[in-house]
C-alpha positions in Angstrom: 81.3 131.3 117.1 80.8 135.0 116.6 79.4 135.7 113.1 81.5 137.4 110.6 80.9 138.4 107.0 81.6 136.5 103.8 83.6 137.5 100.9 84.6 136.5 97.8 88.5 135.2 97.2 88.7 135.1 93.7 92.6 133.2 92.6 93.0 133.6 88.9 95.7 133.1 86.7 97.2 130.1 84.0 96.7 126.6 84.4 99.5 125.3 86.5 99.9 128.8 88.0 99.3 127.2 91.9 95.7 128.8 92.5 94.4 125.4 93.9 97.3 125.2 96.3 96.8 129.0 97.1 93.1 128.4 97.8 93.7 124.9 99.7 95.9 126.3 102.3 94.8 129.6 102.6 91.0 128.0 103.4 93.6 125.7 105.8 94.4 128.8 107.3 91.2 130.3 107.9 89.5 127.3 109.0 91.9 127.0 111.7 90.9 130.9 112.8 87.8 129.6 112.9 86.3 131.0 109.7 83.9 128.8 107.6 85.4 128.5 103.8 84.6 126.5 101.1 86.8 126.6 97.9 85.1 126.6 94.3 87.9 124.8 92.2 87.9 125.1 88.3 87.8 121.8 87.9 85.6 120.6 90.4 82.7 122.3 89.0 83.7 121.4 85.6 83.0 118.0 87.0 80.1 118.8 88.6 78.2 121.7 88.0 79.6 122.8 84.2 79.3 118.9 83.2 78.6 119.4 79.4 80.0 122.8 78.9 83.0 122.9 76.1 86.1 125.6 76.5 84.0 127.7 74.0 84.2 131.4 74.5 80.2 131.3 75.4 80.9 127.6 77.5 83.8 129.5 79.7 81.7 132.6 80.4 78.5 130.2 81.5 81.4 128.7 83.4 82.4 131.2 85.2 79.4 132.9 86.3 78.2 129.8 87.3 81.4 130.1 90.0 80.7 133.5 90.3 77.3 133.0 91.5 78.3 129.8 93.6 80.7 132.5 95.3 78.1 135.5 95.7 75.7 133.0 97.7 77.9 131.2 100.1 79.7 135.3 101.0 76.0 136.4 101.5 75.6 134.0 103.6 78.9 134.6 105.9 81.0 132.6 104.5 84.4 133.4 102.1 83.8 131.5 99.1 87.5 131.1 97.4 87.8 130.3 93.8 90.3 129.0 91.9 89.3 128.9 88.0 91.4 130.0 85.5 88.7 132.7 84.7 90.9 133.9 81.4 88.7 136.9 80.4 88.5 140.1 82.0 85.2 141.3 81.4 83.6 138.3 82.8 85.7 139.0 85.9 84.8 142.2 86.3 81.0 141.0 85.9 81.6 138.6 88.6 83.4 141.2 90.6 80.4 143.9 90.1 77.6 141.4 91.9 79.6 141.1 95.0 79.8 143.8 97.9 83.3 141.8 99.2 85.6 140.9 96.4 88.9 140.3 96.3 90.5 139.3 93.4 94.6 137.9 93.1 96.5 137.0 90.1 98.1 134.4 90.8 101.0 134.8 88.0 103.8 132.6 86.7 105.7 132.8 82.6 104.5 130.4 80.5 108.2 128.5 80.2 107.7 127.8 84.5 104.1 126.6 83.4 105.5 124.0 80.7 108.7 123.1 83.2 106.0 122.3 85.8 103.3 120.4 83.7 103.0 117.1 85.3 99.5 117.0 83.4 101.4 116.9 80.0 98.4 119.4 78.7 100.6 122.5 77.7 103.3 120.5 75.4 99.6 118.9 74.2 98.6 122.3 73.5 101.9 123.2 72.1 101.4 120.3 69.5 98.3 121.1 68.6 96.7 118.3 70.3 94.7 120.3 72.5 92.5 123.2 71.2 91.3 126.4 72.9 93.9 125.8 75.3 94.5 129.2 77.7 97.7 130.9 77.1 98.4 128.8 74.4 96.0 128.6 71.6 93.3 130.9 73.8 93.7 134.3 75.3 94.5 134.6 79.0 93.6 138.4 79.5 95.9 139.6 82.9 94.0 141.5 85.2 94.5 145.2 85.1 94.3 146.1 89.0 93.9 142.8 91.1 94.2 143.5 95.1 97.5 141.3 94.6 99.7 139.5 92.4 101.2 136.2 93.5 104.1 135.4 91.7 104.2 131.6 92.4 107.6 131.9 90.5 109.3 133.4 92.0 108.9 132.4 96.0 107.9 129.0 98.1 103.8 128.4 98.3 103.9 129.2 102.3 105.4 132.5 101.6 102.9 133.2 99.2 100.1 132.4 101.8 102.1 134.7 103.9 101.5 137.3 101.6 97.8 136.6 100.8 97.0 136.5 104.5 98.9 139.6 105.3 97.0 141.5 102.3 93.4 139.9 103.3 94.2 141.4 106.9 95.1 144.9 105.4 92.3 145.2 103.5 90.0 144.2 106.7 88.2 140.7 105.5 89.7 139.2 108.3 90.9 140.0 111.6 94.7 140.0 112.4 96.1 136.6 114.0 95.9 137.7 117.8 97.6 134.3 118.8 100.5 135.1 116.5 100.7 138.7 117.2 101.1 138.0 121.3 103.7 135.3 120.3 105.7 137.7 117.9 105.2 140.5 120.8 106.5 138.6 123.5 110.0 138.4 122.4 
C-alpha cells in the first residue's frame, strides 16, 4: 500500500443532523480505496475519553480539543481522522482547525423542525420541555460556521447523495485521489 497523507474530516452540525452517518459511510468509502480512516464520534469519546466532562461551556471546549487532538495525531500519522461532534462553538473550531496542516471542515446542516420530526432519541422535545439543560440549538448556542469547505444539507437530499457530494468535494480539493475504477467505468460508455 503506497503511503498517503492524513487529514482531518471535521462533520459538524446539530444533533440529529446525520454527521455519524456522513462519517460512517464516507470512512466506508475510503476504506474500500484503500485508505486507512478511523472516525472520532461525539459520543464515543464522551464515553470514553470525556467520561466525567458535563455540557458546560469549559466541559465542551475540553471536549472538543480532546477530538481535535485525537484528529491532529492519527492525520500526522497518514491517516484521515473524521469527526463527527457536534463541536457548537466557532472559535474552538477554528482552534482545532489552526493545529492542523490538512483540515477540512463540513456543516453538516438541517432546521431545527427536520431535527425534532427525526428525533428517535426523544432528547429535543426533552430539551423543548425543559427537561434537558444546555441542550445545543435549544437551550445552548449552536454557532454555524462561517466558511466551511461544504455544507451538507441532510434535508434536503438522500444520505448517498450527500456522500456523493462529500467525495466529489474531498477529490477537488486534492485529499484524495479521483476513483480511477469509476472514472474508466463511466468513460467506457
Amino acid at each position: 500500500m503506497e503511503e498517503r497523507e492524513g487529514f482531518t474530516l471535521w462533520l459538524t452540525g446539530l444533533s440529529g443532523a446525520g454527521k455519524s452517518t456522513l462519517a460512517k459511510l464516507t470512512a466506508e468509502e475510503l476504506r474500500g480505496r484503500g485508505y486507512r480512516v478511523e472516525v472520532i464520534d461525539g459520543d464515543e469519546v464522551r464515553t470514553n475519553l470525556s467520561k466525567g466532562l458535563g455540557f458546560s461551556r469549559k466541559d465542551r471546549d475540553t471536549n472538543i480539543r480532546r477530538i481535535g487532538y485525537v484528529c491532529e495525531l492519527l492525520a500526522r500519522n497518514g491517516v484521515i481522522a473524521i469527526s463527527a461532534a457536534i463541536s457548537p462553538y466557532r472559535e474552538l473550531r477554528d482552534e482545532v482547525r489552526s493545529r492542523h496542516t490538512r483540515f477540512f471542515e463540513v456543516y453538516v446542516k438541517c432546521p431545527l423542525a427536520t431535527l425534532v420530526d427525526r428525533d428517535v432519541k426523544g432528547l429535543y422535545h426533552k430539551a423543548l420541555t425543559g427537561e434537558i439543560a444546555n441542550f445545543t440549538g435549544i437551550s445552548d448556542p449552536y454557532e454555524e460556521p462561517e466558511s466551511p469547505e461544504l455544507i451538507i444539507e441532510t434535508h434536503r437530499e438522500p444520505s448517498r447523495q450527500s456522500l456523493a457530494k462529500l467525495i466529489s468535494a474531498l477529490e477537488s480539493a486534492n485529499l484524495i485521489s479521483p476513483d480511477e475504477t469509476r472514472r474508466s467505468m463511466n468513460g467506457s460508455r
